[in-house]
C-alpha positions in Angstrom: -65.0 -138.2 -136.7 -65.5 -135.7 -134.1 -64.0 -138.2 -131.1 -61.6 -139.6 -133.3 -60.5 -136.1 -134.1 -60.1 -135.0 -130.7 -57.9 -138.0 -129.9 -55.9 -137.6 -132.4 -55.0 -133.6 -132.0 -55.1 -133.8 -128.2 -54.4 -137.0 -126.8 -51.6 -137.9 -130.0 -53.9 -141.2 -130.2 -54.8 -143.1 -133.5 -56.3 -146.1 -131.5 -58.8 -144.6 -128.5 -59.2 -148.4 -127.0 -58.8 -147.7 -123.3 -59.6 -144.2 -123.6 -62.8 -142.6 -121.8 -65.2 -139.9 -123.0 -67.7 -138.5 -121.3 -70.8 -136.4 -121.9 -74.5 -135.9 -121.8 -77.2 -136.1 -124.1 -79.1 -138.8 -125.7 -81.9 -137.2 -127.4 -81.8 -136.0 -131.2 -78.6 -135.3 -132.4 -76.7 -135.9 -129.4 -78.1 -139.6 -129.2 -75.4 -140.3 -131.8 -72.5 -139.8 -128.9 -73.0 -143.3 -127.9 -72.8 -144.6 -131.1 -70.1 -142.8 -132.0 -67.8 -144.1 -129.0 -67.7 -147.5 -130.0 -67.4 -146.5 -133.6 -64.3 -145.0 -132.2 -63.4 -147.9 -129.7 -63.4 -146.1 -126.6 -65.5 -146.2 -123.5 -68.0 -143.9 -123.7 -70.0 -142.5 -120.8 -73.4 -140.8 -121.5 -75.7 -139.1 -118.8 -79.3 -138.4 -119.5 -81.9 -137.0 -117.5 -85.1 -138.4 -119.5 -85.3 -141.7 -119.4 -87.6 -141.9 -122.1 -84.7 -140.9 -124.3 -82.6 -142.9 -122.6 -84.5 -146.5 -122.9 -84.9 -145.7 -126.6 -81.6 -145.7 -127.6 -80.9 -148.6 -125.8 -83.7 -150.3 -127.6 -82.3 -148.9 -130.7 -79.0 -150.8 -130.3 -77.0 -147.1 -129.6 -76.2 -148.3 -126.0 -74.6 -151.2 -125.2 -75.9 -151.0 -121.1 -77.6 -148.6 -118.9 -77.5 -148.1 -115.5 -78.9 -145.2 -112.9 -76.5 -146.2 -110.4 -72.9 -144.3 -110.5 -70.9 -147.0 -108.5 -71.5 -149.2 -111.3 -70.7 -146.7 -113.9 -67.6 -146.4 -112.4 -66.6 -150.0 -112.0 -68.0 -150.8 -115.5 -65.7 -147.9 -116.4 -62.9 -149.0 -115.1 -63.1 -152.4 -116.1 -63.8 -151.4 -119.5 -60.6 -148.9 -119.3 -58.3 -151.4 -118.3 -59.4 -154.3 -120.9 -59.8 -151.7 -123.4 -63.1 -153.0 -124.7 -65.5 -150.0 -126.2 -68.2 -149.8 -124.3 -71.6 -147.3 -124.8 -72.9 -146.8 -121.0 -76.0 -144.5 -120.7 -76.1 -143.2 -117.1 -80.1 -142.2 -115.8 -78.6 -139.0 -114.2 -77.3 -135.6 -114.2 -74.2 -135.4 -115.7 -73.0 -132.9 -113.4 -73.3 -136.0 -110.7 -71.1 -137.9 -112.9 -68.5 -135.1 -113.5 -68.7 -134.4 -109.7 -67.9 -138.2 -109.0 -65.2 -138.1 -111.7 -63.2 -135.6 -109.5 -63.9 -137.3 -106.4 -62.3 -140.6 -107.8 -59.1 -138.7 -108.9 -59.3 -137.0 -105.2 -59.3 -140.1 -103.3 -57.5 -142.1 -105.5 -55.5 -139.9 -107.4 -56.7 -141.6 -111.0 -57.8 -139.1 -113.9 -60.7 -141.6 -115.4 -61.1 -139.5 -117.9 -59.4 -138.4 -121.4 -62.2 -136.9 -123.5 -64.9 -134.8 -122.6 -67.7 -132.7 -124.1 -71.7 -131.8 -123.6 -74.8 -131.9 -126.5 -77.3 -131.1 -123.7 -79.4 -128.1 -125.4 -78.0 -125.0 -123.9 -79.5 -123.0 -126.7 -82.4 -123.0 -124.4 -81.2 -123.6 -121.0 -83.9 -122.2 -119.1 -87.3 -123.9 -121.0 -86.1 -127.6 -120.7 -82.9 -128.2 -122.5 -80.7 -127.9 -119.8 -81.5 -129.7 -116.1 -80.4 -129.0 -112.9 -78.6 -131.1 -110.7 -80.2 -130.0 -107.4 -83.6 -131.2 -108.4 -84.6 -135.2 -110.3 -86.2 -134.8 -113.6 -89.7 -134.8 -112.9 -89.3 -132.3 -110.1 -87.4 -130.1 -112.4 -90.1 -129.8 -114.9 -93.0 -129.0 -112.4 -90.5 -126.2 -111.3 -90.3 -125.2 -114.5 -93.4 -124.6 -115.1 -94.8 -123.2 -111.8 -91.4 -121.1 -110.9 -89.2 -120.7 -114.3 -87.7 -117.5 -111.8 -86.1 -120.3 -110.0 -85.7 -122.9 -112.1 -83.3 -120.5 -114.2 -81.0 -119.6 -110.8 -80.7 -123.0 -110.5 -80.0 -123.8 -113.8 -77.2 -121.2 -113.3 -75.8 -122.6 -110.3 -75.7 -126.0 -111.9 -74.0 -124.6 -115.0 -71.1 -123.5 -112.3 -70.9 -126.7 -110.5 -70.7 -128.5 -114.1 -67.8 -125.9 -114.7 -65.9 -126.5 -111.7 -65.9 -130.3 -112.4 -64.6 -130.0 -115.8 -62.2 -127.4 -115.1 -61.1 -129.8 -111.9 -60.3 -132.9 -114.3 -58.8 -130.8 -117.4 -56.5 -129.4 -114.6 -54.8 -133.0 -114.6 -54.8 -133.8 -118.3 -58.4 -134.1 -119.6 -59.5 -132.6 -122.8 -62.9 -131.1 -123.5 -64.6 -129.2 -126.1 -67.5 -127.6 -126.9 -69.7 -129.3 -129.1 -71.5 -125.6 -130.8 -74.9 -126.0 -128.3 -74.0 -122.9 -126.3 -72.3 -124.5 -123.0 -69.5 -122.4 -122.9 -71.5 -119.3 -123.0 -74.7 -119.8 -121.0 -71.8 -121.2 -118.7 -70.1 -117.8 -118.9 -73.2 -115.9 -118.7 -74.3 -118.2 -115.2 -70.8 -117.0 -114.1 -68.7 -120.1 -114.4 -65.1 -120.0 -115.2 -65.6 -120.7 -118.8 -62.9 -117.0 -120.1 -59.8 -118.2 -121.7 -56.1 -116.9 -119.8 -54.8 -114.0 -121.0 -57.2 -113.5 -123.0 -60.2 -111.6 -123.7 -64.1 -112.3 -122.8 -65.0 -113.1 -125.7 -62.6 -115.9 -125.5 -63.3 -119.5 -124.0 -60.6 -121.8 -122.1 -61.8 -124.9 -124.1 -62.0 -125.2 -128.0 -65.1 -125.7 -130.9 -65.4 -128.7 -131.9 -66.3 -127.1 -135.7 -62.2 -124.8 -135.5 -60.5 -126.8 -134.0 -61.4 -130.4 -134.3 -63.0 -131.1 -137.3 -61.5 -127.8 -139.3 
């Protein structure tokens, strides 16, 4: 309901076939998202870090295809896009790597290859696991985490503003993202991302709530 939602308020779409979202998370409640993109009919795009997490939802029939390589992402993407099949694609990665090679398509070839976007990684607890940064792989991650949290959490910050930039790069040209009420927007804010609405005050964020404005 969520996506379908979104594409109707934002994109004016009833039918999301040829329509690409993209996020991250395939653990508890945000191993749904993959699910719920085909439900919808689009092709969804879902990066995870654990691969544990990720090999069980394929198992589990919630991904249609996984892959740890982004070229193929991208080409499955794009072929996806222009048949307008749905499509569930888990990506064994950081999603700030995807987002990061989301604006580097549109930069070299001027395509926006994405229409939806959002996050479910657990920024309630960004510094103690639920959030990973892109500077390190997975398993390095954790064994900073638990012999230097000091630095695990300035590079958790510094990934929250490279995640930022990325979004804030593709929404410039038309994409839509939202937050989906695990406390991106303001650990984001907090890291020192450009997260704060225009015009507005702090307490205000540039992208929506999935629970006001999408499904209220």
């Amino acid at each position: 309901l969520t996506v379908l939602n979104a594409g109707r308020r934002y994109l004016k779409a009833e039918d999301l076939s040829g329509k690409v979202f993209v996020t991250s998370g395939l653990g508890g409640m945000s191993g749904a998202q993959a699910k719920a993109a085909v439900i919808a009919g689009c092709v969804g795009i879902i990066a995870e870090v654990d691969e544990a997490a990720l090999l069980k939802r394929h198992k589990q029939g919630w991904l249609m295809e996984i892959s740890n390589n982004l070229d193929h992402c991208i080409a499955c993407l794009r072929e996806a896009r222009k048949n307008k099949t749905a499509l569930s694609l888990g990506y064994h990665g950081n999603v700030v790597d995807l987002w990061e090679r989301l604006v580097y398509e549109l930069d070299t070839t001027g395509e926006l290859l994405v229409d939806l976007g959002s996050d479910q990684t657990s920024c309630h607890n960004p510094f103690n696991g639920g959030y990973y940064p892109v500077q390190l792989g997975f398993e390095e991650a954790k064994q900073l985490l638990s012999t230097n949290p000091g630095k695990f959490r300035t590079f958790v910050q510094e990934s929250l503003k490279r995640h930022v930039a990325a979004i804030n790069r593709l929404a410039d040209k038309g994409m839509f993202f939202w937050d989906y009420g695990n406390a991106f927007l303001l650990e984001a804010q907090r890291a020192g991302a450009n997260v704060e609405k225009r015009g507005a005050n702090k307490t205000e964020f540039r992208y929506p709530s999935y629970v006001q404005h999408i499904m209220g």
